[in-house]
N, C-alpha and C positions, 0 to 999 in steps of 0.2 A: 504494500500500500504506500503512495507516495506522503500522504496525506490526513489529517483527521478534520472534521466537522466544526473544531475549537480554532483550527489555524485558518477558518474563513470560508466564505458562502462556495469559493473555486476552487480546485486543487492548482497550486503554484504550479504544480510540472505537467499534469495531462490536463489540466484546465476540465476534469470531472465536477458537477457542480455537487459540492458535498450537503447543501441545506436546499428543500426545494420550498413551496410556496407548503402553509397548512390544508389540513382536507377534513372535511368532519363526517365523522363515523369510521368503521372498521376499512381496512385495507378490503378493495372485492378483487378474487381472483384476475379478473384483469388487470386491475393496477397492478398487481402484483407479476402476470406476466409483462405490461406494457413494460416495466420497471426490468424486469429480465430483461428482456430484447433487447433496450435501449443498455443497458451494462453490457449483454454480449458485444454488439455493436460496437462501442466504445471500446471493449478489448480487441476484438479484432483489428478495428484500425490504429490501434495502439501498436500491434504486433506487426501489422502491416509497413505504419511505418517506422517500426525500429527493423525492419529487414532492407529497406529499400534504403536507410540511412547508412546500414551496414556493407551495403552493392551488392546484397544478395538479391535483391530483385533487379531489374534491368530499369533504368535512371525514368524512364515516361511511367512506369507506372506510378512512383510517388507523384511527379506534376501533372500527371493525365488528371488527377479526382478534381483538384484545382480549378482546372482550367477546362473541366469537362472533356476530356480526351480519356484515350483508354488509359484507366489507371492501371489495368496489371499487364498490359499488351505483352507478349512472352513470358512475363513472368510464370505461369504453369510449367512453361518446360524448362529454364533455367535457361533461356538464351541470354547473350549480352552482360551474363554478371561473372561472367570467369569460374562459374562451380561445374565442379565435375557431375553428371546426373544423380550417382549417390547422394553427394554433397546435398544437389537441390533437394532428392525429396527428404533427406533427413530431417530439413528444414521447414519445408512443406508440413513435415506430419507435426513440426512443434507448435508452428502458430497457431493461435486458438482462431476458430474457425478457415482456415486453411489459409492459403494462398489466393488472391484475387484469379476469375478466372478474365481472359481475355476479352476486354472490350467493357468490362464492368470497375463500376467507379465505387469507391471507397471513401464515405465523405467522413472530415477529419483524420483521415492519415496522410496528408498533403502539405501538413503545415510546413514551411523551411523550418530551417535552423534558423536562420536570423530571426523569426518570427516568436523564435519560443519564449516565455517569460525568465526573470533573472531568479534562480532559487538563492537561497537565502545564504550568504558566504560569498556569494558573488558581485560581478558588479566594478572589479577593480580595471579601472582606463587600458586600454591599449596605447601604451606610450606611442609620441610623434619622434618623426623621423630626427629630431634637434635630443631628443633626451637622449635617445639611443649611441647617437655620436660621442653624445656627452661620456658614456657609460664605456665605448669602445675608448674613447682618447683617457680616460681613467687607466684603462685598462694598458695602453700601450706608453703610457708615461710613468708608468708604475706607480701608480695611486691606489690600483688594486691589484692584487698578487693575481688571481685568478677569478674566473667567471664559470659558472655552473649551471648549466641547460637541462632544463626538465621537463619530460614530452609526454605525457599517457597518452600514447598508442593507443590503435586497435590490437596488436599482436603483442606489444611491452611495453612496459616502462623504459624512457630511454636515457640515462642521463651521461653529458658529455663535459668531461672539464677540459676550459680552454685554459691556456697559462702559457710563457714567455720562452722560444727558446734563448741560447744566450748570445744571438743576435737580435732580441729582439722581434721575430718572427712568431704573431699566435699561431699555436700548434692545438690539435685535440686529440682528447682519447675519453677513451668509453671510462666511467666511473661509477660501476654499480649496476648497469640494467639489471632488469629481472624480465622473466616472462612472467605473465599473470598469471598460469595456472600456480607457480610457485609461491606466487604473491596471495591468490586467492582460491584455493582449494578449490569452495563452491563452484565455479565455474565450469561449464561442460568442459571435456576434453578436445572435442569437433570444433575445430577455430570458425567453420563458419555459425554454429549455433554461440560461441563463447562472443562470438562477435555481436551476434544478433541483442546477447544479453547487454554486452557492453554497450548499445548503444538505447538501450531501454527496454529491448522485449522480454514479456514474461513468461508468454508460451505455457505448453500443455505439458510442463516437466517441474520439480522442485524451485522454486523460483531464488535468486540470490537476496538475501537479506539488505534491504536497500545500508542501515544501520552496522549490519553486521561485513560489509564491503567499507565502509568508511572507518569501521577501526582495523580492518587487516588492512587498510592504506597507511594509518598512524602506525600500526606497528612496526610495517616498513619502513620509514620517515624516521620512526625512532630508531633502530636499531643500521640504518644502511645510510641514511642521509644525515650525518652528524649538520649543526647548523654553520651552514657557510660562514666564510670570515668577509668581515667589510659589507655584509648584507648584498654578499655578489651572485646570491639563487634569481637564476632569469625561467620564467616557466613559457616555453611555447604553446598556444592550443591552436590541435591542427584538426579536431574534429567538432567542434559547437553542436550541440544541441543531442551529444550523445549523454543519456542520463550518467550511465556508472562512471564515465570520463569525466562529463563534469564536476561531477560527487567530489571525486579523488582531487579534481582542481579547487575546488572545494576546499579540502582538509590539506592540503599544499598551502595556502592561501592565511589560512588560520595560525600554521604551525611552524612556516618557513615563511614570512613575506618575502615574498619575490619582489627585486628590486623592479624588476619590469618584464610587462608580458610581451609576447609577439604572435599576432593573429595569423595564421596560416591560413592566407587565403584559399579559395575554391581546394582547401587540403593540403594539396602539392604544391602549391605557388611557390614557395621557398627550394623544393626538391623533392623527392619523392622519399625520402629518409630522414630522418632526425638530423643525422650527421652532414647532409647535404642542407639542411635546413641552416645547419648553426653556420657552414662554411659560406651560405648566401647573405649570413649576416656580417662574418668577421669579412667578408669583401668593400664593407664600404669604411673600415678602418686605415688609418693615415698607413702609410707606409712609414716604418721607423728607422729606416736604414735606406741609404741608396742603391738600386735595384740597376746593376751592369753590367754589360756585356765584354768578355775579358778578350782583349786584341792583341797583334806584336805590332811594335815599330822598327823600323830601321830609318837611321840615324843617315842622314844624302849624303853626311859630309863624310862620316868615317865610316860606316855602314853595321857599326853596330846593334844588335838587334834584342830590344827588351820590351816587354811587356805594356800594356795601353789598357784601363779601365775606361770605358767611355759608357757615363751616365744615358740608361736610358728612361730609367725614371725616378727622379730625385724627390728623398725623402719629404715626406709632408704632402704628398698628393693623394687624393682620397676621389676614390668612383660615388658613385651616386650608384642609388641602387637600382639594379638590372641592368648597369653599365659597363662598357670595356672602356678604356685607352689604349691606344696605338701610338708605337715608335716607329719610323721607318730609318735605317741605318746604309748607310754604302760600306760593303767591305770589300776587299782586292783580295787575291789571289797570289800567293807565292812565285816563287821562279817551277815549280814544278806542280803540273795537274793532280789534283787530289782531292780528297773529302774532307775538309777541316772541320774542327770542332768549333761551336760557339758555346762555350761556359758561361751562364747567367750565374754573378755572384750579388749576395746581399750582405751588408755590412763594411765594416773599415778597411783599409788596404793592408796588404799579409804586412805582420812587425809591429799591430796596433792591438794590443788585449788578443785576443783570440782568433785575428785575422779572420776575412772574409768566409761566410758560409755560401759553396754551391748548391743553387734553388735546382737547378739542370744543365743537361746539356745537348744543343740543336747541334744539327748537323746540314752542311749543305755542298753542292758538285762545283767546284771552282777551277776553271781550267788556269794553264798559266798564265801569270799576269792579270788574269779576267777581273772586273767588276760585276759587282752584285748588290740590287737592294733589296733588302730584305726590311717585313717590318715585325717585331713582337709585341703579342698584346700581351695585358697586363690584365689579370682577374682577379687581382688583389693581393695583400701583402704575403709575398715569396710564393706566389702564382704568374709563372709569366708562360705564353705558349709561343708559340713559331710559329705565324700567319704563312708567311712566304714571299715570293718575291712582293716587295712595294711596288705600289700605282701610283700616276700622276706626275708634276712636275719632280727633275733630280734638284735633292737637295743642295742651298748656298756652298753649303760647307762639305767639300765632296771627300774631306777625309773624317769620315763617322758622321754626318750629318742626321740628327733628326728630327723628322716631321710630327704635328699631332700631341709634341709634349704638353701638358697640362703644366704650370709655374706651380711653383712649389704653395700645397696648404688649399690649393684652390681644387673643383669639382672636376673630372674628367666628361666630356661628352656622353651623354648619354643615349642608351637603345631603350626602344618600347620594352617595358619591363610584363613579363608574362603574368596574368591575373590582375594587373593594377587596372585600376578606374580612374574618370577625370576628377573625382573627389578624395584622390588618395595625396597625400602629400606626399608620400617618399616616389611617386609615379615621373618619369623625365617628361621635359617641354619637347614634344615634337619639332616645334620650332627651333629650336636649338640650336645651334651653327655644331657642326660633326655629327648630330642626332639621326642616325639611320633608322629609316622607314620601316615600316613592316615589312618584309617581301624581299627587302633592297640583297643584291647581291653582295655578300663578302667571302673573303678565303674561308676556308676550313681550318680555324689553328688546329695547329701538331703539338702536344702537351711533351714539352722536353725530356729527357733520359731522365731517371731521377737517380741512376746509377751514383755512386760516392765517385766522385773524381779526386784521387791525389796530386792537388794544387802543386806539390813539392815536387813529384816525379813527373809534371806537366812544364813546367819549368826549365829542369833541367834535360827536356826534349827539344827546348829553342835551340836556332844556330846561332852561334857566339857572333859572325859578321855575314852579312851577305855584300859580294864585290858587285856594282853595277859594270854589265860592260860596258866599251866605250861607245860614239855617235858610229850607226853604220852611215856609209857614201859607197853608192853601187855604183859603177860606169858599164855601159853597155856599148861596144860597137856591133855594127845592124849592119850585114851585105844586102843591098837591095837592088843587086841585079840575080838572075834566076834565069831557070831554063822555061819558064812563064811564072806566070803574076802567082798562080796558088804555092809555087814556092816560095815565093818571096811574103805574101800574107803572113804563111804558117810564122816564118820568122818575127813578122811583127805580132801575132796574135800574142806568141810564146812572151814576150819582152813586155808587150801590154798586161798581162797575165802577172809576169812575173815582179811589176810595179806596183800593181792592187795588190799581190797577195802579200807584198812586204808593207804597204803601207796599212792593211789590215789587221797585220800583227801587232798586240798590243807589246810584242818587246823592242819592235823597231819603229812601228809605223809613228810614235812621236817625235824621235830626232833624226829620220830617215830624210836624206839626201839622195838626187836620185839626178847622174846626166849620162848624155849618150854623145854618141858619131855616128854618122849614116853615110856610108861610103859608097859609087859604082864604079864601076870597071876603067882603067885605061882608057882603051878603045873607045872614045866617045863617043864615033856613032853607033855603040851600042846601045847607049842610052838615049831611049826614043820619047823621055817625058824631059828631062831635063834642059838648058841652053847649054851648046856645046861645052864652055868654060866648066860647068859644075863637075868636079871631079868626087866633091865631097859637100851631104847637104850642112846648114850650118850649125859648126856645136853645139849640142846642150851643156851649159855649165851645171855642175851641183846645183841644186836646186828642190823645190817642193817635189812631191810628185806628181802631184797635177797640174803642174809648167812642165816636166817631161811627156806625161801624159797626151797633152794638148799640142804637143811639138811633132811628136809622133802623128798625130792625127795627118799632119802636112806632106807624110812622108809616103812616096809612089815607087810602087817596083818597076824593074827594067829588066828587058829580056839581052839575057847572055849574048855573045856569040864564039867563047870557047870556055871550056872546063879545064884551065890549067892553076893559074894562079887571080885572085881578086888583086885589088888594091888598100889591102888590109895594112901594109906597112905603113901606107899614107895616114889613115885612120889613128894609129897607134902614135904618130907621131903629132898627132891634132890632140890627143887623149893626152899628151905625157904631162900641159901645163898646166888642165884643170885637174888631171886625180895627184901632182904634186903640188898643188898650192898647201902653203904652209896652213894648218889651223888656227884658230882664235887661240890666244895664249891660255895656257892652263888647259883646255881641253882635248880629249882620248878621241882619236877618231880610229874606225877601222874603214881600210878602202879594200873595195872590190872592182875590179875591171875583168866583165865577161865578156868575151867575145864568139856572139854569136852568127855564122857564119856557115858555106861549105868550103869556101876555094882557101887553100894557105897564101899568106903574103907572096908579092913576089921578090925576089932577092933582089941585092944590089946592081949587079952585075947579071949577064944572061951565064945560064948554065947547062948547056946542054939546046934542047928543046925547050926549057922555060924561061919564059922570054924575063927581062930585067927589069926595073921600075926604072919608070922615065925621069922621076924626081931624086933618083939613085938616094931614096931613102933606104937606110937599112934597117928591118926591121928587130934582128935581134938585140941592137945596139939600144934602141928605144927601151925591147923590152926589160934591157938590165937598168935601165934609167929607172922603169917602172919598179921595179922589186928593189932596187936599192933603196927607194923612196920608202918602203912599206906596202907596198900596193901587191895584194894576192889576186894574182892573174890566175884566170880561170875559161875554160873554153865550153859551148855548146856545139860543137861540130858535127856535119856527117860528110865525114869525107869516103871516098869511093873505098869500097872492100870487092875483095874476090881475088882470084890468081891472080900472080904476077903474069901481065903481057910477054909473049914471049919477043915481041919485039922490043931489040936491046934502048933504044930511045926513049920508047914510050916506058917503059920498065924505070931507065934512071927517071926518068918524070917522075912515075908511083911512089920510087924511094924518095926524091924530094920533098914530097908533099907529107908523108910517115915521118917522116922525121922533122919537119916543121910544126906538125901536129905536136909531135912527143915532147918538142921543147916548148910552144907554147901550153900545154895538158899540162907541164910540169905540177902545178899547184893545185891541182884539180879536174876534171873533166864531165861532162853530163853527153848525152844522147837522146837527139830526138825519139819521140814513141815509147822511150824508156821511164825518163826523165820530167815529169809533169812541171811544170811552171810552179806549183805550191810545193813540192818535195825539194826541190831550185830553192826558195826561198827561205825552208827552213835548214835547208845547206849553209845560207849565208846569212844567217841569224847568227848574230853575238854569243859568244859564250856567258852563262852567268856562271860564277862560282861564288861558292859559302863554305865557311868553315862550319863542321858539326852536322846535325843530323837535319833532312827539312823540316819546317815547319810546320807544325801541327796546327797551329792557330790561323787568323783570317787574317789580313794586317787592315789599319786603320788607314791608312793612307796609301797610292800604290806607289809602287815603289821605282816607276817611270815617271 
């Protein structure tokens, strides 16, 4: 019985009216069944709805009665509430007068929860989202040791103590559950009938002592709940309007005052768990520590290489609830392609009290050299996840820049928080400058490794220095006469090719210099594009690549009229004053001079059958100029293979031209069809070298 006839005309909890109007003379059997009926009735939809409160019936039959819709619509067969058919009819057989059948309403078992009236012990405010803060910043400035969540369940009692670790990080753990059958004997054993009780039904079985359930709650409270220190008992209610739960909140209420409650909205609002519930609340607590992401630097001048924290969310920034914040970061790539680690740390830098705690650690694919932005969200203090690559414009600051930071103390942008209304104060301004929409697309964060990483042994896995190479300067000379035009293309396609793919590379393409010579034939009137004079078109100096680039474009093949020698000597000797100009003081250059070509130079003098250069240039003499200089000559040739002619002439020809090859190959050689234009370019890519093992880390800045 919830109630007796002295405590008022209603019953407080089922609003039974316990005094009715007087009647004069004897009770006549009909009053006395009308008086029946109307009690079954009332039990029944009593029972009804403490099942439908409990989700053993399917959610329309409690609002169907209401609003005139089918109050039990499947509820006969157990569809839509998650019970196994056992389960339903065990259920089924306890409520007094059964189960609603389909399509039939139930009047008075409809009422919500919010609708119910307040029994007596209740009544205490759902704190606003300013106290709450209040009670968190308590909590993280050590005003209070620890804080103690207390939840009666449908299936337990839950309680959860938060407290500091010794960075300052709220941490939980479980402090005591119980399950109720432990707690309360009386109670069925079948969780969905213990359930059904728990939420007020009294069904066609022993019924639980309404009296005798609230001191096996005290005797638990006495004996497992000693009283908080600092009055830090916080009591969640995640179920309203279930009788025996509120009972127990009830005699919580009396015996422990709870500094403050927290309404769990539509149940789950906060998480579908106790412990999800309490970590949806420690989310909108300050951050106590700065929250970074651990990088390496190297030093431009001496190339030393140490460590880089770069803040990506500084201490004293707090979310709003059902809120993220985002960082978006740029980090670089080593000298060598790998997966590097990004360590999120929180607290002081290592050497300071007990040096930094790793929250996690992301992981992401950085080729060499490469840039990457990436951004991480923040879900609260020593909760950070891995979004992914950042969107939008690149940030100012392109060594570790980041976007999106909230200034310290102040609120992070917020999302539509799930369950909230336009009447709820802790609910975010849609309007809100970063406030993402319902619907709106975002990454999917990646919740970091939560792996222990040994900061000490992560350390001493940096390289002690990394050496930058020096400036490449690549020189190209280009034969553009052929046995027709698609010979001579291929040549230039390769050379165009082999410009982009170096100026692509992020280890060359920023201090990349880039000139050529374009040489044709003696025999002038073999050259059917050019005016007779043009022996050679005009240099490319050093230069950008896309001034070599656009030079090329001007440049037209010429059809041969013998396969003995070009006038490559000429070329070599146009080539010697731009690839030895001195460099800018102080600076490392590397030079390349390839020549790409089929016919060899031709000598100073005639020898034999191959005929002599008319400007009696010599071209070996140039090319000791060249390598005295520094200049690493390199050749793309395809000079003629197959048997030696047996004609003795043509034969010393063959030998001439192998052996002009071989001495210009000296420092290198490629082959068309072999040799691609990009496998070319990472030929003549700079060496990087570093003392030590590579780097494991991102670097903050790149290191070109």
């Amino acid at each position: 019985m919830c109630g007796t006839p002295e405590e008022g005309d209603l019953c407080a909890v089922c609003r039974w009216r316990m005094r009715g109007e007087p009647v004069l003379g004897e009770l006549t059997e009909q009053d006395v069944r009308r008086a029946a009926d109307a009690l079954a009735a009332a039990a029944h939809a009593w029972d009804v709805r403490a099942a439908a409160l409990s989700g053993s019936v399917p959610a329309g039959a409690e609002a169907g009665a209401e609003a005139g819709a089918d109050a039990g619509a499947g509820a006969g067969r157990g569809a839509g509430t998650g019970l196994s058919a056992g389960a339903f009819a065990r259920l089924a057989a306890v409520v007094r007068g059964g189960l609603p059948e389909a399509g039939r309403d139930v009047p008075g078992a409809a009422r919500a929860p919010r609708d119910r009236p307040v029994v007596p012990g209740e009544g205490a405010p759902v704190h606003e989202s300013a106290e709450w803060l209040g009670i968190l910043d308590d909590l993280i400035f050590g005003r209070s040791r620890e804080l103690l969540f207390v939840e009666f369940g449908p299936d337990r009692v839950n309680v959860i103590k938060v407290y500091l670790d010794e960075n300052g990080i709220p941490r939980q753990k479980d402090a005591g559950s119980a399950e109720w059958d432990s707690l309360v004997p009386e109670l069925d054993p079948h969780p969905e009938i213990r359930r059904f009780q728990l939420a007020g039904g009294i069904g066609g079985i022993s019924p639980v002592g309404r009296r005798d359930f609230d001191a096996a709650v005290l005797r638990w409270l006495t004996e497992s709940l000693p009283p908080p220190r600092d009055g830090s008992a916080m009591l969640l209610v995640s179920r309203p309007g279930w009788t025996l739960l509120d009972r127990a909140a009830a005699t919580l209420r009396r015996t422990r005052p709870p500094r403050a409650e927290l309404l769990r909205r539509c149940g789950d609002a906060y998480g579908a768990t106790t412990a999800d519930a309490v970590r949806g609340v420690l989310r909108t607590a300050p951050l106590p520590v700065d929250h970074s992401l651990l990088l390496a630097r190297a030093d431009r001048r001496t190339g030393a290489v140490d460590v880089h924290r770069h803040v990506l969310f500084p201490a004293g920034v707090r979310l709003r609830h059902g809120a993220d914040a985002t960082a978006t970061v740029t980090v670089h790539g080593g000298v060598t392609g790998t997966s590097v680690l990004l360590p999120v740390l929180a607290g002081p830098p290592a050497g300071e009290d007990t040096g930094p705690a790793v929250l996690g650690v992301g992981r992401t694919d950085l080729g060499p050299l490469e840039s990457a932005r990436l951004t991480f969200v923040l879900r609260g203090p020593g909760e950070v996840a891995l979004a992914g690559p950042g969107e939008g414009p690149r940030p100012a600051d392109d060594g570790g820049g980041t976007e999106g930071r909230p200034p310290p103390g102040t609120t992070a942008p917020a999302r539509n928080a799930p369950g909230a209304t336009a009447s709820d104060p802790t609910a975010p301004d849609p309007a809100a400058p970063g406030t993402t929409a319902p619907g709106a697309a975002s990454p999917a964060p990646t919740p970091l490794d939560p792996t222990p990483l040994d900061l000490t042994a992560l350390l001493t896995r940096l390289p002690r220095r990394i050496v930058r190479p020096p400036r490449l300067e690549v020189f190209c000379t280009v034969e553009l006469s052929g046995a027709d035009a698609a010979e001579t293309e291929e040549r230039l396609a390769f050379v165009r090719d082999l410009i982009a793919s170096l100026a692509r590379d992020p280890g060359t393409g920023g201090g990349l210099r880039v000139g050529a010579v374009g040489h044709y034939d003696h025999v002038i009137q073999e050259n059917g594009y050019a005016p007779r004079p043009v022996l050679l078109m005009p240099p490319v100096p050093a230069g950008p690549a896309v001034a070599a680039l656009r030079a090329l474009d001007g440049w037209h093949p010429a059809r041969r009229r013998q396969d003995t020698v070009s006038s490559l000597e000429d070329a070599l000797t146009a080539l010697v004053p731009l690839a030895t100009a001195p460099p800018r003081a102080g600076e490392a250059v590397r030079r390349v001079a390839l020549i790409v070509a089929r016919r060899p130079p031709a000598p100073p003098g005639q020898h034999g059958m191959v005929p002599s250069c008319p400007l009696r240039a010599d071209w070996r003499a140039e090319l000791d100029r060249l390598r005295a200089a520094g200049v690493h000559v390199m050749t793309r040739a395809d000079p003629r293979t197959g048997p030696t002619p047996p004609d003795r002439a043509r034969a010393a020809v063959e030998r001439y031209g192998a052996t002009a090859w071989a001495e210009l190959s000296r420092g290198g050689s490629f082959r068309p069809g072999a040799d691609p234009a990009a496998d070319v370019a990472k030929a003549l890519r700079p060496t990087w070298q570093w003392e030590g093992p590579p780097c494991p880390l991102a670097f903050a800045s790149p290191l070109l």
